[in-house]
Legacy VTK file of the C-alpha trace (Angstrom):
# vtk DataFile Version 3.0
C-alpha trace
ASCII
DATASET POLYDATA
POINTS 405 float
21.722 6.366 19.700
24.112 5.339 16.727
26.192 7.485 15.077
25.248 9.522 12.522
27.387 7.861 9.688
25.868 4.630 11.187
22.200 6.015 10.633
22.811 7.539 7.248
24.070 3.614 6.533
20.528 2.234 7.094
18.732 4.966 6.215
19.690 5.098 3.055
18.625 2.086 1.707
15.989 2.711 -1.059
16.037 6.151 -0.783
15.574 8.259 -4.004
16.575 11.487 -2.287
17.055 14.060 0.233
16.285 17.124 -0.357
18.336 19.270 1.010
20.746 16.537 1.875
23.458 18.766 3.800
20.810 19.611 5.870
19.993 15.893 6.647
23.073 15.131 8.092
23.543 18.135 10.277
19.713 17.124 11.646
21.228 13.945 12.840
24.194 15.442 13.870
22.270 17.911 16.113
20.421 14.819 17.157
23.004 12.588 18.215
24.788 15.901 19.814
21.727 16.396 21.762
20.028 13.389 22.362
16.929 14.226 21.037
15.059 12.583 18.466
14.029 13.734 15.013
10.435 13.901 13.997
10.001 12.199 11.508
6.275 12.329 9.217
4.316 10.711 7.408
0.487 11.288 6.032
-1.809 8.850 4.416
-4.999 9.826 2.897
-7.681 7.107 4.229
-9.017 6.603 0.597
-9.452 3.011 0.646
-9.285 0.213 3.247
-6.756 -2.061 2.150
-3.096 -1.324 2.800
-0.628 -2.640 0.252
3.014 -3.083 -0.032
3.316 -0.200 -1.856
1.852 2.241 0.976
4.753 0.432 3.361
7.323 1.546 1.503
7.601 4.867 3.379
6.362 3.009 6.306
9.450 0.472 6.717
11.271 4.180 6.540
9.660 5.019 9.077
9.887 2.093 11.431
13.776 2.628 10.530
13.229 5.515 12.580
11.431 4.248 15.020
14.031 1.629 15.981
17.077 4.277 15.540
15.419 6.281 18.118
13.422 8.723 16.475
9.743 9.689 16.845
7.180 8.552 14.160
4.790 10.933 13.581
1.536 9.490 11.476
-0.698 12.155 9.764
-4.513 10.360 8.842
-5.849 12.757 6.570
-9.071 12.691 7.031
-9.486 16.313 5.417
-6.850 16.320 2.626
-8.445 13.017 1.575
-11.707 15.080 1.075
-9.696 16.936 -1.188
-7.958 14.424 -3.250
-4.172 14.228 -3.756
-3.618 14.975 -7.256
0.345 14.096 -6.895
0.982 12.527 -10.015
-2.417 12.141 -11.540
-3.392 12.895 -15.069
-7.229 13.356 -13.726
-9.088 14.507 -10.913
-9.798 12.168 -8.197
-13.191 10.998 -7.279
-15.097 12.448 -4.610
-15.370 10.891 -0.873
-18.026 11.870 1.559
-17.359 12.495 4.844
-18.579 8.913 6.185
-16.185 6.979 3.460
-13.556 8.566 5.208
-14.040 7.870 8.893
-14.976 3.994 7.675
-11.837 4.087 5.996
-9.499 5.672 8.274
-10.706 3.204 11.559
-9.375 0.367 9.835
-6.054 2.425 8.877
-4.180 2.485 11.938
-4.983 -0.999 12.473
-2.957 -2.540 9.151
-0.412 0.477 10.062
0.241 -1.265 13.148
1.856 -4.238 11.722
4.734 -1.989 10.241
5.216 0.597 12.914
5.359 0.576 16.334
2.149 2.975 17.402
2.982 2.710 20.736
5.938 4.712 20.533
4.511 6.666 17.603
2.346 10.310 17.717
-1.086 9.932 15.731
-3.080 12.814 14.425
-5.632 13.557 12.456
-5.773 16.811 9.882
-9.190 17.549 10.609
-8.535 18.409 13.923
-7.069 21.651 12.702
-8.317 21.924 9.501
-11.763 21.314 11.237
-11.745 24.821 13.248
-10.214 27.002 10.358
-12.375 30.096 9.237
-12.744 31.071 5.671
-10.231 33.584 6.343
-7.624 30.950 7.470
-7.930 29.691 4.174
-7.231 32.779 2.633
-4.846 33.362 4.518
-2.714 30.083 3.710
-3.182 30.716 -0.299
-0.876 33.768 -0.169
1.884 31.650 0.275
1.745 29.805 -2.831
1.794 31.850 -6.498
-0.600 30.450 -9.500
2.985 30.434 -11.502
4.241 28.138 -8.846
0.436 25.754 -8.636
0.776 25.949 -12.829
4.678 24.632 -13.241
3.642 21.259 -10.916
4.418 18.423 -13.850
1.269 16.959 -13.016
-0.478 19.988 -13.272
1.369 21.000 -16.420
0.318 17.902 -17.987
-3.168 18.565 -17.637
-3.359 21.727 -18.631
-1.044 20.694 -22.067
-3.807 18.400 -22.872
-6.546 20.448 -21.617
-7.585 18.458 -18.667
-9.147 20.403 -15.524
-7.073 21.602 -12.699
-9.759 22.314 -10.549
-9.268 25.259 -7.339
-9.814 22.870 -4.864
-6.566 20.669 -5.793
-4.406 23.518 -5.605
-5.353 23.671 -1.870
-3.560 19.643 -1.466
0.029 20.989 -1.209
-0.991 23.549 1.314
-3.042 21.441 3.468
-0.010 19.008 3.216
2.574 21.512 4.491
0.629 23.014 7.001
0.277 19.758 8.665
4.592 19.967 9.183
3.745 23.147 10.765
1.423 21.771 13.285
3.558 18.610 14.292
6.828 20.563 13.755
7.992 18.288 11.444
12.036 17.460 11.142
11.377 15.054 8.135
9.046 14.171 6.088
8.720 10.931 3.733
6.236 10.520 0.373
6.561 9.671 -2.605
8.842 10.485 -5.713
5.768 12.378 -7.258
5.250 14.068 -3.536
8.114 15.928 -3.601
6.224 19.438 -4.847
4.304 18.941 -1.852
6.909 18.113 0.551
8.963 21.205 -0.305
5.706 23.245 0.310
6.101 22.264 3.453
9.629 24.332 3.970
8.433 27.278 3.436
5.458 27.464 5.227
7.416 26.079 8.260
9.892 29.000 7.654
7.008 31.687 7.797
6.209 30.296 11.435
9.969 30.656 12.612
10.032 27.213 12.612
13.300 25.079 10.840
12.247 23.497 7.548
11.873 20.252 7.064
14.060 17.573 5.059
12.031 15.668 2.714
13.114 12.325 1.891
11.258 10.422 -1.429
10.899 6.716 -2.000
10.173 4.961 -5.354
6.967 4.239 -6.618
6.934 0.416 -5.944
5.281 -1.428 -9.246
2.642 -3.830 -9.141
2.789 -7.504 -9.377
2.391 -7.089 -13.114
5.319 -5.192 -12.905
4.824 -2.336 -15.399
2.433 -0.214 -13.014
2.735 1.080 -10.324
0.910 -0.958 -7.304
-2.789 0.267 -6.661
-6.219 -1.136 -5.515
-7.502 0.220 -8.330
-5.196 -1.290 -10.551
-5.776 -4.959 -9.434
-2.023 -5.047 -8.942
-1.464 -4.873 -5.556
-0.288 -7.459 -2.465
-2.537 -6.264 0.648
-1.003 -6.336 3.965
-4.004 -7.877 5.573
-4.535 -10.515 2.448
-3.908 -14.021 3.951
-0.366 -15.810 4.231
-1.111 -17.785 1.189
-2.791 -15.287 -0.868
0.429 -12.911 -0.500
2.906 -15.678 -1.228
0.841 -16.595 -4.303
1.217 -12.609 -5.548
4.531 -12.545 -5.113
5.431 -15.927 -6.604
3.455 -14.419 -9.733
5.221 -11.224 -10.533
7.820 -11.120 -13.267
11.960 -11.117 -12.317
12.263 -7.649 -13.117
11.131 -6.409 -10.211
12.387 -8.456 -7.627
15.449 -6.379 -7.188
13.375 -3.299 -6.114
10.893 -5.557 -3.649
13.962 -7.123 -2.081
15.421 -3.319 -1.721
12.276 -1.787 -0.370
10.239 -4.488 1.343
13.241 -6.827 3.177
16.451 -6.261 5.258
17.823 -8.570 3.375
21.797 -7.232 3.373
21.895 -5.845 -0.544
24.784 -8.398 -0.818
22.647 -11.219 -0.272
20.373 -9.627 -2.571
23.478 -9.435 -5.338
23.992 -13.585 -4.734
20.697 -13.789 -4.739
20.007 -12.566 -8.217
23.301 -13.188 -9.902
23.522 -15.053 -12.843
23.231 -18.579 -12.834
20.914 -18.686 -9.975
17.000 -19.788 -10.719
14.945 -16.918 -10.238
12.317 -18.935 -8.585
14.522 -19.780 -5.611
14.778 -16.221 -5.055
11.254 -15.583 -5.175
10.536 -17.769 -2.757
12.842 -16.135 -0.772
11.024 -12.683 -0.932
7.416 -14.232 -0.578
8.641 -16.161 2.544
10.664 -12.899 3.900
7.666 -10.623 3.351
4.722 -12.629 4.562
7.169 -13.228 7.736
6.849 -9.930 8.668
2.812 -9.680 8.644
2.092 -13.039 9.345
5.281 -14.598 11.052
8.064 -17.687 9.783
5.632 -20.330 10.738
2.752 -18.724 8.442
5.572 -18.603 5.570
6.783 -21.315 5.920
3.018 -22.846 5.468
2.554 -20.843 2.736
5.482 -22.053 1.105
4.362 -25.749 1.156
0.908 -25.051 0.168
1.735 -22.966 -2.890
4.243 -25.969 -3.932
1.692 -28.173 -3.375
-1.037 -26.183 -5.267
2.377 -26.147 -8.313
1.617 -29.605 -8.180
-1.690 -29.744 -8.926
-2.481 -30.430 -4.946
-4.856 -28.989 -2.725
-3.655 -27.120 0.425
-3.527 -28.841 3.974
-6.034 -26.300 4.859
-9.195 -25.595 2.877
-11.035 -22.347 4.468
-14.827 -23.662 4.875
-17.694 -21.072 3.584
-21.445 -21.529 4.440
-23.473 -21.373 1.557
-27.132 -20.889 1.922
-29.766 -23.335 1.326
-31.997 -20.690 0.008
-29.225 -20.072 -2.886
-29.877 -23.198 -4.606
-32.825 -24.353 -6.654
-35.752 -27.396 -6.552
-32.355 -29.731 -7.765
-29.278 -27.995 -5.469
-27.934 -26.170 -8.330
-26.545 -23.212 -8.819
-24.922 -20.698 -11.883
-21.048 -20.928 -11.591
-21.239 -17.307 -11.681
-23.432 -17.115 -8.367
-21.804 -19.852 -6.824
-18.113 -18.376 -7.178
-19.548 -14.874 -6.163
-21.025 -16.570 -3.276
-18.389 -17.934 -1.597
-15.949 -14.553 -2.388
-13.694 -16.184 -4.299
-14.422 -13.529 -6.993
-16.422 -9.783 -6.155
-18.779 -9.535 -9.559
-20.496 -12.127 -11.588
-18.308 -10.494 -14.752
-15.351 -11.227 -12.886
-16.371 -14.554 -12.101
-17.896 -15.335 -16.066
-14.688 -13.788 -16.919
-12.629 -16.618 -14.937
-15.016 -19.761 -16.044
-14.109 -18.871 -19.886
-10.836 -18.391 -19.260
-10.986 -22.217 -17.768
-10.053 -20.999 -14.471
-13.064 -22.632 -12.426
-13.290 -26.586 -11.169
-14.629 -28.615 -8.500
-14.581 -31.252 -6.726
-12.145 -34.243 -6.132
-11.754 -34.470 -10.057
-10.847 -31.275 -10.663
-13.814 -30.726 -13.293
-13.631 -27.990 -15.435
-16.581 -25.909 -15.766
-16.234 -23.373 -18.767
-19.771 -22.301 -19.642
-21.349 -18.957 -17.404
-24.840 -20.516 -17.459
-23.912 -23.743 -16.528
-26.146 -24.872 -13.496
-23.545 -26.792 -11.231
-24.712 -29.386 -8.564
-23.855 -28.529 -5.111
-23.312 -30.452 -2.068
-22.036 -29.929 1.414
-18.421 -30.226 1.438
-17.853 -29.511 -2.116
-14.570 -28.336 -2.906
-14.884 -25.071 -5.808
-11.328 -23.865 -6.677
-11.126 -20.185 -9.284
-7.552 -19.380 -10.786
-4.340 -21.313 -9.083
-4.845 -19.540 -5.395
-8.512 -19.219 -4.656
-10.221 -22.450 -2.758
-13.278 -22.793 -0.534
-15.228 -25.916 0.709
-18.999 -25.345 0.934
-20.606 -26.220 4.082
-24.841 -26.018 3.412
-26.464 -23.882 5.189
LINES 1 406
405 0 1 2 3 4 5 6 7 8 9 10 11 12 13 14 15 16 17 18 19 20 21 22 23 24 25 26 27 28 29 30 31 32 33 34 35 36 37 38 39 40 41 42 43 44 45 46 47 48 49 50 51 52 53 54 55 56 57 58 59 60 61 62 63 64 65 66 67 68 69 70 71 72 73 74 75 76 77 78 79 80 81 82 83 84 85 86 87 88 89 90 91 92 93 94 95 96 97 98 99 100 101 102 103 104 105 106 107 108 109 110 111 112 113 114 115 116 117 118 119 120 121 122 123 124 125 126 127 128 129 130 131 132 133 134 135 136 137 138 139 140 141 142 143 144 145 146 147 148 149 150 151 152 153 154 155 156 157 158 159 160 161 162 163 164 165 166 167 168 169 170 171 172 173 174 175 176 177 178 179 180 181 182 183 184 185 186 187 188 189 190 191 192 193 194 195 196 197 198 199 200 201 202 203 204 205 206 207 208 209 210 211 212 213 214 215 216 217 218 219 220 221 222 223 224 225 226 227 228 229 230 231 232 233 234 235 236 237 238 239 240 241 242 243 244 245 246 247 248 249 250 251 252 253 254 255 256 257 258 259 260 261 262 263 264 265 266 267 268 269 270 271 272 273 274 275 276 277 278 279 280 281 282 283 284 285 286 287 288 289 290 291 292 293 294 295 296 297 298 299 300 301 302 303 304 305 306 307 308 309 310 311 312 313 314 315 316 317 318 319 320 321 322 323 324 325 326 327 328 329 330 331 332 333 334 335 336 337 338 339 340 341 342 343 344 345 346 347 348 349 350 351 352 353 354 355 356 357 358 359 360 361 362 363 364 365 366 367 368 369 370 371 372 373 374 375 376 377 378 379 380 381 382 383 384 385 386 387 388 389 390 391 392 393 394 395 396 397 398 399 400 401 402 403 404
């Protein structure tokens, strides 16, 4: 195991803060001393499928750990996601049933597993405890947290400034949250900067058990590729971990220079003088994009896949096609008497957009061509002619060549 120094060195890197940070060190200190790993935690509510860059942020933390020796311990919360975590939120969240959930959280672990080693990691789910508690139990766990203390939460205060709800059940997040340190015994824990409430929850209820506290550790919110926002689904602003080599270079190759100090911080190991030379004056910004697109879809998709990527989104720069067109099977039964088809359909069809509006959207903005001539199609009703091998391309990344079916 490395020194503690050594440790502190890597781990480190993007951190917002430790809280407490004395007691960090002497953690690691006890750890090296003893050999024996921290335990180091992290939850994610299964509230949607796709993982994005933002959600690794904490994850590349962890696998820090991971490869320093440490254990990873993954919280699905299949239980506090019933709840909703209302960690900097100026509303409520939106119920999920029971079912969402479970669809949601099987194809978790699996995107999770291209950031952290699961093999060597522990992986629970909260509703195995949560699942067995009586009424009383819950009782029981609210006496540990005051309304004063629920009420003073900035998110909370917010809300209740501008007379938003703060409903009962929300209060119970930050509980449910720390209780989960208490069953995994918890060394560290990583969220967040808006998490921290939350995490420090944690302490105490772990002291009430005889147990140590936890250290929490907070990351930045990582913005979105319009860089104002932070990343979300919901937001449309996001670079999925399972998206396609090309589709993630594209992303990053479209947000703004602002961020690209923060992406190369949080989502690379790119030596932070490197990053410095990188984005120093003089140098085109563009170079170092490329950079970061090709270092982050090397990690999900390998250098051969970014270096693909690469070509094809110079080529597409270009006004070129990619070496690679994916092929989709459009039905037969789509078309009418003539083999035509509304753009809208047609683009919706072959998932290159999810909703017609999207799609009438893209076709007025002038976004929407096909075939070897590159026509431009800008009215929603227009009926285009379709034939097998047709090439339809929407916006400068999304391609497809229909194949009749």
């Amino acid at each position: 195991m490395r020194s503690v120094d050594e440790q502190l060195q890597i781990l480190r890197r993007g951190v917002e803060g430790i809280v407490p940070e004395d007691e960090f060190r002497k953690k690691l200190e006890r750890s090296v001393r003893e050999d024996a790993p921290l335990r180091v935690k992290y939850g994610i509510d299964p509230t949607g499928i796709d993982v994005h860059l933002g959600h690794t942020v904490p994850l590349r933390k962890l696998r820090q750990f991971q490869d320093l020796g440490h254990t990873a311990v993954i919280i699905i919360g299949n239980y506090t996601a019933l709840v909703g975590d209302p960690s900097g939120r100026d509303e409520t969240r939106s119920r999920l049933t029971q079912d969402q959930v479970e669809i949601n959280a099987q194809d978790y672990l699996r995107q999770v597993g291209r950031i952290i080693d699961l093999e060597r990691a522990e992986v629970y789910r909260n509703g195995d405890w949560f699942s067995k508690w009586s009424f009383l139990d819950v009782l029981d766990l609210t006496r540990h947290m005051t309304l004063g203390q629920i009420s003073a939460r900035d998110d909370f205060a917010k809300r209740i400034a501008s007379e938003k709800p703060v409903y009962l059940h929300e209060c119970l997040y930050p509980l449910m949250q720390g209780w989960d340190s208490v069953e995994v015994r918890a060394d560290v824990e990583l969220g967040g900067t808006e998490q921290l409430f939350s995490l420090l929850v944690a302490r105490d209820l772990q002291q009430s058990r005889g147990q140590a506290p936890q250290v929490a550790m907070t990351m930045p919110i990582l913005v979105g590729t319009d860089g104002v926002r932070r990343m979300g689904k919901s937001l449309g602003n996001y670079i999925g971990v399972a998206e396609d080599p090309s589709t993630q270079f594209g992303k990053v190759m479209s947000i703004p220079d602002e961020p690209m100090r923060q992406y190369f911080t949080l989502l690379t190991d790119l030596p932070l003088a490197e990053v410095d030379r990188l984005l120093g004056a003089g140098l085109n910004p563009r170079d170092a994009k490329e950079m970061l697109g090709r270092a982050i879809v090397t990690q999900y998709s390998g250098a051969e896949a970014a270096e693909k990527a690469a070509a094809d989104f110079r080529r597409r720069a270009q006004g070129d096609d990619p070496e690679e067109i994916p092929v989709v099977t459009l039905a037969r039964s789509e078309l009418d008497a003539d083999s035509r088809i509304t753009a809208p359909r047609l683009i919706v069809a072959l998932g290159l957009e999810t909703t017609t509006s999207n799609a009438r959207r893209v076709i007025e903005q002038g976004g929407f061509n096909i075939g070897p001539d590159r026509e431009t199609i800008r009215d929603p009703k227009a009926l285009v002619p379709v034939s097998d091998g047709l090439i339809v391309r929407v916006g400068k990344r999304k391609i497809a060549r229909i194949a009749l079916g």
